[in-house]
C-alpha positions, 0 to 999 in steps of 0.5 A, a space after each residue: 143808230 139803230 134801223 127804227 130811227 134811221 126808218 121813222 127819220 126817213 119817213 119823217 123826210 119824207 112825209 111831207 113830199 108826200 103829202 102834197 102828192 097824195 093830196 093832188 092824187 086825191 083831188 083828181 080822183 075825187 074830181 072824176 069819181 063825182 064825175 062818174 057819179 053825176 053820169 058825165 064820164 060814163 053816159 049811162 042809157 038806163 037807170 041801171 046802169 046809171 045806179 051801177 056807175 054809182 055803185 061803183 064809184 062808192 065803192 071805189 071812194 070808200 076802199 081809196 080812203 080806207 086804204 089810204 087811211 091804214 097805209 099812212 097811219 102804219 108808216 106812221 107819216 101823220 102829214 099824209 094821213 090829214 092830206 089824205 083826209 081832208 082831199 078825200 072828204 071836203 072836196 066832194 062835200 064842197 061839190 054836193 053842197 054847192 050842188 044842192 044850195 045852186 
């Protein structure tokens, strides 16, 4: 057995495991990320501050996601690359729109 199939049948084992753990990382983070944004985890005094935590919380969403989304796709662990997706898209869309409709 040559070491690429004994490294695509680990991961394969190994993918769905991770998976769902990716998926509960991904939920609590984008949980508090939108808490960040709404201003509940840091209670900003000025408009300045409160536009930086949101900054902040942007650029934190976008470089989890992209990185997520390289580090599955090369090792090839295609459960977690639609974990990852799906936790990090559809919760904080779920949260806004049921913001905006309510």
């Amino acid at each position: 057995m040559s070491a690429i199939r004994l490294w695509r049948r680990r991961t394969r084992q190994a993918d769905k495991p991770v998976a769902v753990i990716v998926g509960i990382g991904n939920l609590l983070l984008s949980g508090a990320l939108f808490l960040m944004t709404v201003g509940v985890i840091f209670e900003a005094t000025t408009r300045e501050e409160e536009i930086a935590a949101q900054r902040l919380a942007a650029q934190i969403f976008g470089y989890w996601l992209a990185g997520g989304l390289m580090l599955s796709s090369v090792l090839c662990m295609t459960r977690t690359l639609f974990s990852h997706l799906v936790t990090m898209i559809f919760p904080p869309t779920a949260l806004i729109l049921t913001w905006v409709v309510v």
